[in-house]
C-alpha positions as CSV (number, residue, x, y, z in Angstrom):
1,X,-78.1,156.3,-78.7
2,X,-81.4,154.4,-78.2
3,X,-81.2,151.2,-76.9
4,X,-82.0,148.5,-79.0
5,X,-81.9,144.6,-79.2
6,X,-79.0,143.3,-81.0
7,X,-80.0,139.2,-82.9
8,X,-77.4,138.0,-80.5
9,X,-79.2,139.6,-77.3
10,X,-82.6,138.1,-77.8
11,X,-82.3,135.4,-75.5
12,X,-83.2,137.2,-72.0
13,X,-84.1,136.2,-68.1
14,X,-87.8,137.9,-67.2
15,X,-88.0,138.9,-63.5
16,X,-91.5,139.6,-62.2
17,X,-91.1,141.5,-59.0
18,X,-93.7,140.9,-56.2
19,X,-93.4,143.1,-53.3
20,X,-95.2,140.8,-50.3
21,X,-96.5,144.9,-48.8
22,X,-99.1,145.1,-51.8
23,X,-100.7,141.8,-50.6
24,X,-102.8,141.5,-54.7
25,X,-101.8,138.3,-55.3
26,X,-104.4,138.2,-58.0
27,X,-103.0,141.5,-59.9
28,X,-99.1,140.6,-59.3
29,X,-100.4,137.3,-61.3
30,X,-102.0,139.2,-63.7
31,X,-99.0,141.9,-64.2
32,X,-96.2,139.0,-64.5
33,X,-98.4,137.6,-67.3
34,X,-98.6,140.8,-69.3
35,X,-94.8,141.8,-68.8
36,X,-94.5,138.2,-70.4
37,X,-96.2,138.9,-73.2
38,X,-94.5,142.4,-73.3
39,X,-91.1,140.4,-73.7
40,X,-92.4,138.2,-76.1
41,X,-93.9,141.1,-78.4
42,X,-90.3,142.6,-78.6
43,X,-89.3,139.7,-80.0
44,X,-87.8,138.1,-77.0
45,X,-87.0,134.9,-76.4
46,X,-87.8,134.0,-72.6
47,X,-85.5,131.9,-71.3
48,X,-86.2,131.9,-68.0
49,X,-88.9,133.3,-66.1
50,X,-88.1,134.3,-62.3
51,X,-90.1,135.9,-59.2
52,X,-88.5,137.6,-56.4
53,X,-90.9,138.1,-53.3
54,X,-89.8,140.9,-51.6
55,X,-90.6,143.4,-48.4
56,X,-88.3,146.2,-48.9
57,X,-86.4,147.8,-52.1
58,X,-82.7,147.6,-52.1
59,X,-81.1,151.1,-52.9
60,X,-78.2,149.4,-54.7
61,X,-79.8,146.6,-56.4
62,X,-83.7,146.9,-56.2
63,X,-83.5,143.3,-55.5
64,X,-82.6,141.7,-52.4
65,X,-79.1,140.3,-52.0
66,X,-80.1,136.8,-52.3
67,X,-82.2,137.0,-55.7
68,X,-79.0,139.0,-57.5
69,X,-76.8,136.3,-56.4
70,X,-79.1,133.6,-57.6
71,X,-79.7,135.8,-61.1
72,X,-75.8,136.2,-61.3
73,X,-75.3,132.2,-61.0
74,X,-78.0,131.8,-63.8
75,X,-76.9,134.4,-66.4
76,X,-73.3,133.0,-65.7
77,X,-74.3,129.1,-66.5
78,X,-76.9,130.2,-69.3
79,X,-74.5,132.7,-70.9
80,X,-77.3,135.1,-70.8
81,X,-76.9,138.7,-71.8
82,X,-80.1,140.5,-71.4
83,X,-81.9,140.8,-67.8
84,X,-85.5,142.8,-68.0
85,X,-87.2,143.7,-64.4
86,X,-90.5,144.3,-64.4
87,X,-90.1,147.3,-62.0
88,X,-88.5,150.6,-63.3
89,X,-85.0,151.2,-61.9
90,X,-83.3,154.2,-61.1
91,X,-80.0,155.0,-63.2
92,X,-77.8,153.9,-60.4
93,X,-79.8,150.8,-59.9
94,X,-79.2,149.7,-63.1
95,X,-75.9,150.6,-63.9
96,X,-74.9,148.3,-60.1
97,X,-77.0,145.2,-61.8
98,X,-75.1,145.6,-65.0
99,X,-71.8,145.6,-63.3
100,X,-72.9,142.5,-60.8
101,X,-74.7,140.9,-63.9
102,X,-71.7,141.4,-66.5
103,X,-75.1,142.0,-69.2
104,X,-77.6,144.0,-70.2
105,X,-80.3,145.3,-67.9
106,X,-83.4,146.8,-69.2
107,X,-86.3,148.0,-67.1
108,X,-90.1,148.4,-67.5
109,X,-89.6,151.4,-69.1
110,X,-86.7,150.4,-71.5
111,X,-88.7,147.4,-72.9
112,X,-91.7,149.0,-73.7
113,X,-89.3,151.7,-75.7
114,X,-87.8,149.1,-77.6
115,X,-91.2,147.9,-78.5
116,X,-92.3,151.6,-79.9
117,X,-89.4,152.1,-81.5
118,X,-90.0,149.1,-83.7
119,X,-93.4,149.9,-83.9
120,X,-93.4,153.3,-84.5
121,X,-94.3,154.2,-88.7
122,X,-95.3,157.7,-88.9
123,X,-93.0,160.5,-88.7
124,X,-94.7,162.2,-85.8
125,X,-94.5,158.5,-84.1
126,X,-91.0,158.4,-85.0
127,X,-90.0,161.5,-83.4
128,X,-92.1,161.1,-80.2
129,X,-90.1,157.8,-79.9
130,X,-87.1,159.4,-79.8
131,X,-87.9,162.4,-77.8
132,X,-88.8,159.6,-74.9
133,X,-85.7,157.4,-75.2
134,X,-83.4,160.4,-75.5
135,X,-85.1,161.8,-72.1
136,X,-84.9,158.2,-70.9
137,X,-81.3,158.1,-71.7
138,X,-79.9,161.4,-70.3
139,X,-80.7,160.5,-66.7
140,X,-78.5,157.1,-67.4
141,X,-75.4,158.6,-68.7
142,X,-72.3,157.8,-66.9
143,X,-68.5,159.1,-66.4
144,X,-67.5,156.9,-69.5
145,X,-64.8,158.6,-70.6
146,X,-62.9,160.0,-68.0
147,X,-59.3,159.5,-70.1
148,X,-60.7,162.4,-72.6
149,X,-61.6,164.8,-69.6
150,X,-61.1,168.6,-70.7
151,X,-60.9,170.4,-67.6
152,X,-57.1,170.4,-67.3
153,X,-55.2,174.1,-67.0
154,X,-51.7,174.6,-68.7
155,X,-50.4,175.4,-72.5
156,X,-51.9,173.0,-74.5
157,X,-53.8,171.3,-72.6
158,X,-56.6,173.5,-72.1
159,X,-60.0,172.5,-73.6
160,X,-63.3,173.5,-73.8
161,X,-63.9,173.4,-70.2
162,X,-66.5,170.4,-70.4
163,X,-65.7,166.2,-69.9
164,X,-67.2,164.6,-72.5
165,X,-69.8,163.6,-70.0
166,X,-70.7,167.0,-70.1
167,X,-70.7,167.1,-73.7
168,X,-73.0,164.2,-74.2
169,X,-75.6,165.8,-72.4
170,X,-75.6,169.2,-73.8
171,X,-75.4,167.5,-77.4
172,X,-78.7,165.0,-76.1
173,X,-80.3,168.3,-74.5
174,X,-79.7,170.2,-77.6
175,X,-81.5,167.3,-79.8
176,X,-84.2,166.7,-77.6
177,X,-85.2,170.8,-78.0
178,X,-85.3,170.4,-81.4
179,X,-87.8,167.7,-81.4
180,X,-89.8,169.2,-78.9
181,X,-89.8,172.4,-81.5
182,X,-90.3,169.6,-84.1
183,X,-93.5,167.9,-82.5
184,X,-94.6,171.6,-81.3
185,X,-95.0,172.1,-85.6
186,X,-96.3,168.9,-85.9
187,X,-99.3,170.0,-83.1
188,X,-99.9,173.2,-84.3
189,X,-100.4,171.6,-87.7
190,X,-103.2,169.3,-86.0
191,X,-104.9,172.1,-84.3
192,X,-105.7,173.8,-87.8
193,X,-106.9,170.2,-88.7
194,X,-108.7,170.2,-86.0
195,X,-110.0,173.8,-86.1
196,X,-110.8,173.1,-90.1
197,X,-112.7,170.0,-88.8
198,X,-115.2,172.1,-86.5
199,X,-115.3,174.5,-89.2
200,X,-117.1,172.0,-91.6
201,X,-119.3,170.7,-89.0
202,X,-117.4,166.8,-88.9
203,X,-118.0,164.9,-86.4
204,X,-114.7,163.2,-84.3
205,X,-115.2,159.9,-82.5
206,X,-111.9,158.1,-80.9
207,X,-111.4,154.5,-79.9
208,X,-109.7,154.2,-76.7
209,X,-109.1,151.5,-74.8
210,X,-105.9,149.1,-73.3
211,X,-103.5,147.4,-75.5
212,X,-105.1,144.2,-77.4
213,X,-108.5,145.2,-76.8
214,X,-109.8,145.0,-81.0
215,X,-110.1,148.6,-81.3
216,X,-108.0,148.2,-84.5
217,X,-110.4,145.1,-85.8
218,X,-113.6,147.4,-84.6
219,X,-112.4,150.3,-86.3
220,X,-112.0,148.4,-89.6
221,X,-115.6,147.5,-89.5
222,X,-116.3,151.1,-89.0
223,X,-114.7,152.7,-91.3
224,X,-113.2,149.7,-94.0
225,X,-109.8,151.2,-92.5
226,X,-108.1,148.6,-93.9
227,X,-105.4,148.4,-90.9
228,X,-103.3,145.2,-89.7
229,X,-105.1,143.7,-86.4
230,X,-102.5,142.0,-84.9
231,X,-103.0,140.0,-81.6
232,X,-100.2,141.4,-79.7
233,X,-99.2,144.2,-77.7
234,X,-98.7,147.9,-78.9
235,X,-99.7,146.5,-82.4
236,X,-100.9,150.3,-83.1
237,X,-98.4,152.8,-82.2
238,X,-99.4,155.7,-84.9
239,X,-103.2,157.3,-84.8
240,X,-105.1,156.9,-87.9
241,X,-108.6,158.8,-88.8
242,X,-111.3,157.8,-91.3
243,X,-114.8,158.6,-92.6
244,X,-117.5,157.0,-91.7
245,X,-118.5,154.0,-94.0
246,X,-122.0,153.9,-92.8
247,X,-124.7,156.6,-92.7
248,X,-125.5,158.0,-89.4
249,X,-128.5,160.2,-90.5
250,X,-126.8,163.9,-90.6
251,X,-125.5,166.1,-93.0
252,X,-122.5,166.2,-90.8
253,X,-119.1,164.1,-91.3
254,X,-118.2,161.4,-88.7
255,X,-114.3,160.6,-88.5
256,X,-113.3,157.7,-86.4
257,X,-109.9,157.8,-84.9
258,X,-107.7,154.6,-84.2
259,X,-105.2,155.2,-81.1
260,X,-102.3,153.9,-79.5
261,X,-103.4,151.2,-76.2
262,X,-103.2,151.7,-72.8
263,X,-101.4,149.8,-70.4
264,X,-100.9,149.5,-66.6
265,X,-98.4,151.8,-65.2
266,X,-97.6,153.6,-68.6
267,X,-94.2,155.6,-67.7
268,X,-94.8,158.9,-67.2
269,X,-92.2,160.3,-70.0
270,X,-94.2,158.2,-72.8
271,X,-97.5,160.2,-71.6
272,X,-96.0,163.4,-72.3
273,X,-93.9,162.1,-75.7
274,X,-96.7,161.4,-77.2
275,X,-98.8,164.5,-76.3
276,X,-99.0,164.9,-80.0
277,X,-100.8,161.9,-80.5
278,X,-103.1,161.7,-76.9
279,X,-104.0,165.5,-78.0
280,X,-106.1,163.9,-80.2
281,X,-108.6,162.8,-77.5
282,X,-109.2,165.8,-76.2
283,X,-110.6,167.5,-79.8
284,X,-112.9,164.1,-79.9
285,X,-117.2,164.5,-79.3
286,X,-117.4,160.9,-78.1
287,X,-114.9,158.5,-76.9
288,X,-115.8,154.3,-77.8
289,X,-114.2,153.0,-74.7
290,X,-113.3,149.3,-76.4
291,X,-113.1,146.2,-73.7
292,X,-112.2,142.9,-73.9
293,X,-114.9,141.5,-72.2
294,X,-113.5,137.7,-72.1
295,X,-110.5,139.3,-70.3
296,X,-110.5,137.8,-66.7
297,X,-108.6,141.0,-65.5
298,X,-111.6,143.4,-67.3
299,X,-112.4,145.3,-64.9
300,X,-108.7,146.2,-63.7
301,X,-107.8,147.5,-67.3
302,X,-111.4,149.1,-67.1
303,X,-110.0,150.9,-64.4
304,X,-106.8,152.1,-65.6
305,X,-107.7,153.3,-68.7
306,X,-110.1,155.0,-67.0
307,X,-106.9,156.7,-64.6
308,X,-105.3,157.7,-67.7
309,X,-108.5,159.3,-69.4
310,X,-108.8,161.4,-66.3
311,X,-105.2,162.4,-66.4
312,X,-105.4,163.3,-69.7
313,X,-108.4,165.9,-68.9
314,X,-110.7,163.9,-71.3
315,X,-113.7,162.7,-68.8
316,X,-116.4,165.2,-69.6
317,X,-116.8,163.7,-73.2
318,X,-119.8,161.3,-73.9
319,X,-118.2,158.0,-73.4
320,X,-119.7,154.7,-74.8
321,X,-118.3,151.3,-73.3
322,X,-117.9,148.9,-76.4
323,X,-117.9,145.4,-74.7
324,X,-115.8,143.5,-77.5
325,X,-115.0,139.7,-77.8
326,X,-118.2,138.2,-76.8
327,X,-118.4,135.6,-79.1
328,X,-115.7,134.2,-76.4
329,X,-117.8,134.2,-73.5
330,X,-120.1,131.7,-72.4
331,X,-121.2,132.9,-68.7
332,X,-124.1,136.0,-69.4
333,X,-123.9,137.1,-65.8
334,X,-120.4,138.7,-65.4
335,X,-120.8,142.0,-67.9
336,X,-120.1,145.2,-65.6
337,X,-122.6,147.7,-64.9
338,X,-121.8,151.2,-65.5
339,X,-124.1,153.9,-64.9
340,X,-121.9,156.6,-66.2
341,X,-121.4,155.7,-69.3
342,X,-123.8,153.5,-72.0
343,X,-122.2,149.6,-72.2
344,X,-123.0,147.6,-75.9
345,X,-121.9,143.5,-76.3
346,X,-120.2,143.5,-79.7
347,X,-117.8,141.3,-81.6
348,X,-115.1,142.4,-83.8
349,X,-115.0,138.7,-85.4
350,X,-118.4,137.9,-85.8
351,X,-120.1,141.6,-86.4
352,X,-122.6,140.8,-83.1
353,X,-124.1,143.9,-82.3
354,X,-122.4,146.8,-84.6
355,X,-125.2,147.8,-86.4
356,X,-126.8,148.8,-82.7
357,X,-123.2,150.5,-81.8
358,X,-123.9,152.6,-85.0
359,X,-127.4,153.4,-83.7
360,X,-126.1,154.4,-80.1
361,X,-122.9,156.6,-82.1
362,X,-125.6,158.4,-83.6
363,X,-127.9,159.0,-80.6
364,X,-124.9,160.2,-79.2
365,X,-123.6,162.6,-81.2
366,X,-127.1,163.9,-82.6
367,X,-129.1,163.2,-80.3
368,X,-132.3,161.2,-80.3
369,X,-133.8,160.1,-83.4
370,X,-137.2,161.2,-84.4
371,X,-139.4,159.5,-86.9
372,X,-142.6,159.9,-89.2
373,X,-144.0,161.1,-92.1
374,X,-143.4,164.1,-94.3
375,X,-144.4,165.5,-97.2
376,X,-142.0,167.3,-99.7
377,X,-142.6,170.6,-101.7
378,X,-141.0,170.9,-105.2
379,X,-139.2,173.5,-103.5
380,X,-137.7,171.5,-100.9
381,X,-135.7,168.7,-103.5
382,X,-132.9,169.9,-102.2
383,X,-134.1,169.2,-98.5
384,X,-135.1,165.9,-99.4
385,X,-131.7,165.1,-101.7
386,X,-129.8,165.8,-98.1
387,X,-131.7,162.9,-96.3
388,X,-131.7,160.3,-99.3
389,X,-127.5,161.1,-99.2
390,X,-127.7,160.5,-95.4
391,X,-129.8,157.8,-94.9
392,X,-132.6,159.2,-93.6
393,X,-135.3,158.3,-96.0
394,X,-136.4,155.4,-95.1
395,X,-139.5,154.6,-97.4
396,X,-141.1,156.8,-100.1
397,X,-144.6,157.0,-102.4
398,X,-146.5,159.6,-104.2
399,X,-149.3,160.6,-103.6
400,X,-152.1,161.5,-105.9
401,X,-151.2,165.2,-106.2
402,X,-147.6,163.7,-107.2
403,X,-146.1,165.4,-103.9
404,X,-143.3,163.0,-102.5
405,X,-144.5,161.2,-98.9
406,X,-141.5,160.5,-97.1
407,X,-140.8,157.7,-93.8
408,X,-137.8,159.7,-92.3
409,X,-136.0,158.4,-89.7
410,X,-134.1,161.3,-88.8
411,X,-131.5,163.2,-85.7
412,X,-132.4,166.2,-83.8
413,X,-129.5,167.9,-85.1
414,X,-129.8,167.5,-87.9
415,X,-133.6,169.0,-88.1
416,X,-131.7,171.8,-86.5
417,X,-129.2,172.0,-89.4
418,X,-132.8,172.7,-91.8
419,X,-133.5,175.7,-89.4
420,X,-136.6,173.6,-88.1
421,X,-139.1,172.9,-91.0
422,X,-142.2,172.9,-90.2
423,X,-142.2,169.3,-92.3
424,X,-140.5,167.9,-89.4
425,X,-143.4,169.3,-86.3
426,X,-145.1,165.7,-86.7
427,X,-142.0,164.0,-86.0
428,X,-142.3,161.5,-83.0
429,X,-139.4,160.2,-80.6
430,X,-137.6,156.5,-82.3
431,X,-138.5,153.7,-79.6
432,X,-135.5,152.2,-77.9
């Protein structure tokens, strides 16, 4: 029932919409460029690119008389039969453009489907990718088969009392229950993971951040993930977690988490498809809020990720702003300033500035790190075995008694975790 691109179908007519009321020149630029490259990571190919500047919203058409006529000219001479609208049509509105059209018409919505639905390689993705085109779909059903209608009285003819319109949607209700009981499983199964996790003390950290921002290529370097980093849209669709690959000076276990990207006006039926997935966010200690700084339209993605994080219910967890790509920028004076939340320049390419991300991961998970010299106890091998296996021990001697003295570099919390040794009273604040 989804709807999916047939070889044949590929070639399509992209219309950016531009309504004249908004008066951002600068963002309806932006968004026409992104619902380009949308097209072109379904595996579009873009014919021919179209704007319609427009007041008002036709209730028939969406667009105004004059643009259909000129699309209907164009997909007749091309022989084009896909049309994709960056706007998101109502069912009505779509089925009138297909009729005028005589082709397929996809919205907003509908493209960036067909794009998680390739994408999509987990079961749990797989399912949430159906549950949102099936709720897509059952608003778009239409009186298709009105020669098989049911509802007719007399012997023989007397049916189930339902037109297969009817019928469609019970059958599309019925399956979309039992993914939602599916998915329901699938996130009570994460919330034991989850509830196992706090249970042995690990530590979660997620990667958010828009669509094509390297928090695939960053998370790599964090954890020697392994994962494709592709430079296109929606290249992740599936969360993945990991250990650690670097010591972070605790006893504790730090997973990083890999997430799907944001975009601008995300439909509101993929938000709650793949609750499963977003729940993840909300179970995290720190969020790494990745940016591609040598984006010129930063700061507006900066600002809708940030809408979708609030939505989400996820703002009152320690947040670090990972400024990614600056091996691409030239011009030092444009980098935001937040006061909310820490910023750090890295680069996923060259490795610029990751081992000081790891430094601020720990600060802000452990708290601050506290440094000196202590002296071990046989008794206490043990104690110092823990901080060798976590890093912590940063240069040792013996001294003439044949006691261990120990340079620690070590986290609050995790001097906690030892019940407060008095070893550990001498310790002084690191130096930023």
């Amino acid at each position: 029932m989804e709807k999916t691109l047939a070889p044949e179908d590929l070639r399509a007519i992209i219309v950016s919409i531009e309504l004249l009321r908004s008066n951002q020149n600068n963002l309806e630029q932006f968004n026409s460029n992104e619902f380009i490259q949308l097209a072109t990571s379904s595996g579009l190919k873009v014919e021919h690119h179209i704007f319609s500047k427009q007041k008002i919203v036709s209730a028939n058409h969406f667009l105004s008389k004059g643009k259909t006529d000129e699309l209907k000219n164009l997909v007749e001479s091309e022989k084009i039969k896909l049309v994709v609208l960056d706007c998101e049509l109502s069912p009505s509105q779509e089925r009138n453009l297909e009729k005028l059209l005589s082709a397929r018409v996809l919205d907003r919505t509908g493209l960036i489907l067909d794009i998680f639905a390739a994408r999509a390689q987990s079961d749990i993705g797989k399912l949430q990718v159906e549950l949102a085109q099936l709720s897509f779909l059952s608003t778009r059903l239409v009186r298709g088969w009105s020669h098989l209608e049911r509802q007719k009285g007399g012997i023989g003819l007397r049916g189930p009392g339902e037109t297969q319109l009817e019928t469609d949607r019970r059958l599309i209700g019925n399956r979309i229950k039992q993914l939602k009981k599916r998915l329901d499983k699938q996130h009570n199964q994460k919330n034991l993971n989850r509830y196992s996790r706090k249970k042995n003390n690990n530590r979660l950290v997620a990667l958010v951040g828009y669509t094509n921002a390297g928090k695939t290529s960053l998370f790599n370097l964090l954890t020697k993930g392994g994962l494709e980093a592709e430079d296109k849209l929606f290249a992740t669709l599936d969360t993945t977690t990991r250990r650690a690959n670097f010591k972070l000076k605790t006893i504790d276990t730090v997973l990083f988490s890999d997430t799907v990207g944001f975009i601008s006006n995300l439909p509101a039926k993929l938000v709650e498809s793949f609750k499963a997935t977003l729940d993840d966010l909300t179970s995290a200690d720190l969020l790494i809020h990745v940016i591609d700084a040598s984006d010129s339209n930063r700061d507006y993605k900066i600002k809708e990720v940030d809408i979708i994080l609030k939505d989400l219910g996820v703002t009152s967890i320690p947040q670090i702003r990972a400024l990614n790509k600056v091996d691409l920028i030239e011009n030092e004076d444009i980098w935001p300033v937040n006061n909310l939340h820490p910023e750090h320049k890295i680069s996923s390419e060259t490795g610029e500035g990751l081992e000081e991300l790891k430094e601020l991961i720990s600060e802000r998970l452990f708290g601050n790190l506290l440094s000196g010299w202590v002296e071990f106890s046989p008794i206490q091998a043990s104690v110092r075995s823990k901080l060798f296996d976590s890093g912590c021990i940063i240069e040792e001697k013996i001294d003439a008694n044949g006691k261990y003295q120990s340079l620690v570099s070590i986290s609050q919390s995790m001097i906690n975790e030892f019940e407060g040794l008095e070893i550990f009273n001498d310790l002084r604040p690191v130096s930023p």
